[in-house]
C-alpha positions in Angstrom: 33.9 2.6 -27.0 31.1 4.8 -28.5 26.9 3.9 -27.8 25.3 2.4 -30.8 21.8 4.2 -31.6 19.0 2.4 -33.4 17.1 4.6 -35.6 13.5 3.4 -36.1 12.0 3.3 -39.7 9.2 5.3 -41.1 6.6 2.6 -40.4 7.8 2.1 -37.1 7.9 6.0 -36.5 4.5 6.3 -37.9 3.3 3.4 -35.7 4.7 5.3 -32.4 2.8 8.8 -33.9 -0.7 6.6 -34.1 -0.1 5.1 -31.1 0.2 8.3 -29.1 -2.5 9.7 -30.9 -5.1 6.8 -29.7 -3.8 7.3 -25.9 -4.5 10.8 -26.3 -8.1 10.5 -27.5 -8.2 7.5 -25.0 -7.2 10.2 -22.1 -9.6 12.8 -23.8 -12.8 10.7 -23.6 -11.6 9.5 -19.8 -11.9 12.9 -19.2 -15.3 13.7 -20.8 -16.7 10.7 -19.0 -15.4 11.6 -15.5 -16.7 14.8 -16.4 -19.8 13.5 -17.4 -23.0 13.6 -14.8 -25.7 10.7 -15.2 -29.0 11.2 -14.2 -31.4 8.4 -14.1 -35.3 9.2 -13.8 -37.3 6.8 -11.7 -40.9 6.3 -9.6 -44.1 4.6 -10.7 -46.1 4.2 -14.1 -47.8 7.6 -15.1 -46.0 9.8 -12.4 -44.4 12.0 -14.9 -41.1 10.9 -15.4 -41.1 11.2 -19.2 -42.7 14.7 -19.1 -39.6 15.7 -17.0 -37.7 14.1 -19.5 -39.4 15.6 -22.6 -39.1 19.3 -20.4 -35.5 18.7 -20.6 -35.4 18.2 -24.3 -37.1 21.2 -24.8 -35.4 23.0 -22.4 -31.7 22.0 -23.0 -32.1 19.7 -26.0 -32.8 20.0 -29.6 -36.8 20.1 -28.9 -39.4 18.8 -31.4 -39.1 19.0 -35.0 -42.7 19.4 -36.7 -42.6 15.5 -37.5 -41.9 14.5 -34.2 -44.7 16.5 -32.9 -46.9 14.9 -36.4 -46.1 11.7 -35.2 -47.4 12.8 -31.4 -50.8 13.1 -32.8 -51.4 9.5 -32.4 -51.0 9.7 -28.7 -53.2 12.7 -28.4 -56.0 10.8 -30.0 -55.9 8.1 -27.9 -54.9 9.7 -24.5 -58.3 11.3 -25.1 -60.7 8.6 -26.4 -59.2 6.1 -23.3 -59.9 9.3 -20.6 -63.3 9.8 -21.7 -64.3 5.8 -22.2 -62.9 5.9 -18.8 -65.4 9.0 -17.4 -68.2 7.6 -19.1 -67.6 3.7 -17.8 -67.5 5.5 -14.8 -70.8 6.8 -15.0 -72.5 3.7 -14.6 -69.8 2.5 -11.9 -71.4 5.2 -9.7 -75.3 5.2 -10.8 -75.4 8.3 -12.2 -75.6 7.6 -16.6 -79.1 8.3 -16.1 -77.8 12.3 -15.2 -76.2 12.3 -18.6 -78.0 14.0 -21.3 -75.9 13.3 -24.4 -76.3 9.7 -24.7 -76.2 10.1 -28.6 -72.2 10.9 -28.1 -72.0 8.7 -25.0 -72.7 5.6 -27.4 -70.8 6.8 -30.1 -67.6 7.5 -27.9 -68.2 4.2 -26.1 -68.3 2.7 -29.5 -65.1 4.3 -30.3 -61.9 2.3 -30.7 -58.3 4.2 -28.9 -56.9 4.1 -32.9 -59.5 6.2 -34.0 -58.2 9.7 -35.3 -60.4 12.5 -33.6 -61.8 14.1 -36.6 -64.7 16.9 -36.5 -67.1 14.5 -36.5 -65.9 12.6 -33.2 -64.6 16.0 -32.1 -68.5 17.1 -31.5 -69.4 14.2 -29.6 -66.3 14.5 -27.3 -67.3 18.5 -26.6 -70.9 17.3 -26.5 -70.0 14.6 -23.5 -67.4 17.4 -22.1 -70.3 19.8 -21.6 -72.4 17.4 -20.4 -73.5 17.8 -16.4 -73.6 13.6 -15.8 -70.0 13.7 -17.6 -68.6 16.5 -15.4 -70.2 14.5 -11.5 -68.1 11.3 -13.0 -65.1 13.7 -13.8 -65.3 15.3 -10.6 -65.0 11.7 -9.0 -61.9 10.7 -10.7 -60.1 10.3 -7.8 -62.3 7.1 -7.5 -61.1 5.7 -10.8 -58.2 5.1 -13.8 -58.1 8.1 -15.9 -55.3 10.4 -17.0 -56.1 13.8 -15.4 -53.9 16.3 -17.9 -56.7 15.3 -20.5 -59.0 17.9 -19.1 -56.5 20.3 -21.5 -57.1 18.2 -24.7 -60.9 18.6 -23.6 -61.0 22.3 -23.2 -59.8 22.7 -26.6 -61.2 19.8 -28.3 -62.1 21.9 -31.3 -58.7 23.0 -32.7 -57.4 19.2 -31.9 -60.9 18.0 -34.3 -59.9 20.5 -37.0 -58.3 19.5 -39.9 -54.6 19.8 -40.4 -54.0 19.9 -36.5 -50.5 19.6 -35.3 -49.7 19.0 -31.3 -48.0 22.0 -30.2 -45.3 21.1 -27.8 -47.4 21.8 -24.6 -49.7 18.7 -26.5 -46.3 16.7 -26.8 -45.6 17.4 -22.9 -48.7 16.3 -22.0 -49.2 13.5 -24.0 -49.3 10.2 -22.0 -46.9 7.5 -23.8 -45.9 4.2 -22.3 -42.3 4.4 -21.9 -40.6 0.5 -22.2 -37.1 -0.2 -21.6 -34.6 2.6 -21.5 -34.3 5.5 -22.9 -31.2 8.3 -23.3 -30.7 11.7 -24.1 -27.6 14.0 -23.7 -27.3 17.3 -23.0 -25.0 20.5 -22.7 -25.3 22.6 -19.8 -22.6 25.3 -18.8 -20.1 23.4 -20.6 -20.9 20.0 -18.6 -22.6 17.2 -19.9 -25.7 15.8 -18.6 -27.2 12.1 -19.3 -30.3 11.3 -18.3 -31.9 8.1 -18.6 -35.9 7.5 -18.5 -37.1 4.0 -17.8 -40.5 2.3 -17.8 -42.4 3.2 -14.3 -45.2 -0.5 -14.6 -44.0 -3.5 -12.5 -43.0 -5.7 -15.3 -40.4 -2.6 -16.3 -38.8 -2.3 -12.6 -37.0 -5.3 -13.4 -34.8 -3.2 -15.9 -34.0 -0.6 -13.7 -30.8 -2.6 -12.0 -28.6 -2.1 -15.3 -29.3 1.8 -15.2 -27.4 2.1 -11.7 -23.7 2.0 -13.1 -21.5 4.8 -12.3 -25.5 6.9 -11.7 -24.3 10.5 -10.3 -27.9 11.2 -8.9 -31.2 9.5 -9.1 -34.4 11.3 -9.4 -37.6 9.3 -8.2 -40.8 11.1 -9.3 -44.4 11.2 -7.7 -47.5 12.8 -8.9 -48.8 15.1 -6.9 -52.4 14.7 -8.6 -52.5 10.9 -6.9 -52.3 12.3 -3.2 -55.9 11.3 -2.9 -56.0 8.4 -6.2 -57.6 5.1 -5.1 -55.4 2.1 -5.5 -56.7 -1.0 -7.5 
């Protein structure tokens, strides 16, 4: 008694082909995500966890295209118009507005709203205020008070960021203070392994968010300024 064979038709044969096909990409990206290392960025608002994250862009990453860094310039602005309301409010926390001798540029800065562009014209007021004696006592105190200490670079060259055409280099970018809310991802190629690192707001009301980030999370790294050893709580 011979065995009876059942020969498959070309749709069924071409059904069995795509089906081993999708395992095999199924296996492949198993693979690349066992393979895959997660990182996820944590620690308090303003400790520096996006400039790590921007560092690694740069570093590892595709870095930032001239319109990225354009649309930076925003940030710049305001990082610096909010750090020096901030030394000059100051000033009269402490007593001491009566030491400073540009109080032409101290009430125009004051008057000064954070979506302002810094133009030439606010650009002299903000070197003005920079030079100023009163100005530098109430920076020297800022340990005492709110204020976002890698300013002091946008200060020193307050000029070039004034003159027209400026573009933030990608030290400006790095420094650049930008509220991060909810998550955010990048991916990158290292030695032939694949990195993902996740950056997530640092303020109270974004903690809350950081409980989906956990999943499968190869290594966390929680951040701390070293700048706030000595930063007055409030």
């Amino acid at each position: 008694m011979g065995l009876c064979g059942t020969k498959l038709s070309e749709d069924e044969k071409r059904a069995v082909a795509q089906n081993r096909e999708i395992d095999a990409q199924l296996y492949t990206d198993y693979l690349k995500e066992t393979d895959k290392v997660k990182l996820l960025l944590l620690g308090a608002g303003e400790s520096g966890k996006s400039t790590i994250f921007k560092q690694m862009k740069i570093l590892y990453g595709v870095g930032f295209s001239e319109e990225e860094r354009d649309n930076y310039k925003r940030f710049v602005y305001s990082n610096i118009i909010e750090a020096m309301k901030a030394i000059c409010e100051a000033c009269d926390t402490f007593g001491i507005k009566d030491q400073v001798k540009a109080m032409d540029s101290y009430n125009v800065l004051m008057e000064a709203s954070l979506g302002d562009e810094v133009n030439e014209e606010l650009g002299k007021h903000l070197e003005a205020l920079w030079a100023d004696p009163g100005i530098q006592i109430s920076w020297g105190r800022r340990s005492e008070y709110q204020v976002i200490e890698t300013t002091k670079t946008y200060f020193d060259k307050i000029r070039q960021i004034a003159s027209y055409g400026y573009i933030p280099t990608k030290d400006d970018v790095l420094l650049a203070r930008v509220r991060t809310s909810g998550i955010v991802e990048e991916r990158y190629v290292i030695e032939e392994t694949t990195f993902e690192m996740y950056d997530v707001g640092g303020q109270r009301n974004e903690r809350k968010k950081w409980i989906h980030c956990f999943d499968e999370v190869n290594a966390v790294i929680f951040v701390a300024a070293l700048s706030e050893y000595d930063q007055m709580l409030f």
